[in-house]
N, C-alpha and C positions, 0 to 999 in steps of 0.2 A: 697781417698788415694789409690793410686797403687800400691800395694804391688807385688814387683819381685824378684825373686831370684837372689841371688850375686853369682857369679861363683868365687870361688879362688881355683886355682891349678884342676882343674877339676870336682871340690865339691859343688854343690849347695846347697847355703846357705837362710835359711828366713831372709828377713827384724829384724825380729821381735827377731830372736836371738840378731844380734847385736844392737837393739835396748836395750832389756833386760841386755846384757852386759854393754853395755855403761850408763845405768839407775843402778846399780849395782854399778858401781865405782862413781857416783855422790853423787850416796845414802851414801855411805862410807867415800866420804871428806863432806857431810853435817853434816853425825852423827857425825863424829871427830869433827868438829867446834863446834858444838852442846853440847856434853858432857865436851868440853873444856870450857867455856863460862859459862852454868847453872851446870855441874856436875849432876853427876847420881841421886841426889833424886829427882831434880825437872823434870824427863822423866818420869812418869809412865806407865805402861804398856808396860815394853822397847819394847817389841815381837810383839805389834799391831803397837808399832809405829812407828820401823824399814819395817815391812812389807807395812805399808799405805803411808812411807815416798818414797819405792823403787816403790810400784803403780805409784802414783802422779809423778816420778821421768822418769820414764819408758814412762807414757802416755805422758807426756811433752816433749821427746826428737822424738818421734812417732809423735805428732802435728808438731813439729816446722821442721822434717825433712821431712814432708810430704806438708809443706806450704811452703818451701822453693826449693824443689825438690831436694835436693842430694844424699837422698837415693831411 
């Protein structure tokens, strides 16, 4: 995986930010589906599973954007 810097407006940026960003907003319309769907009591340990959901979220857009080449 070749991680390079993205220039916007003169600002080099990491992959890896807009990776994390973009893993962020996925994470956020999975938990919304999610807690619409089962409701909150069947999520335990909301905090671990928000955090392991935006992991797994994050490294998945990092695989597929590195096998693909667009970032």
């Amino acid at each position: 995986m070749a991680l390079r810097e993205i220039a916007i407006g003169g600002l080099y940026l990491s992959p890896l930010l807009l990776y994390a960003l973009s893993g962020l907003v996925v994470t956020l319309l999975i938990r919304a589906v999610l807690y619409r769907l089962l409701g909150t009591k069947r999520l335990w340990f909301e905090a671990w599973f928000d955090t392991a959901l935006f992991v797994i979220c994050t490294a998945g857009i990092a695989y597929l954007s590195s096998a693909t080449g667009i970032v």
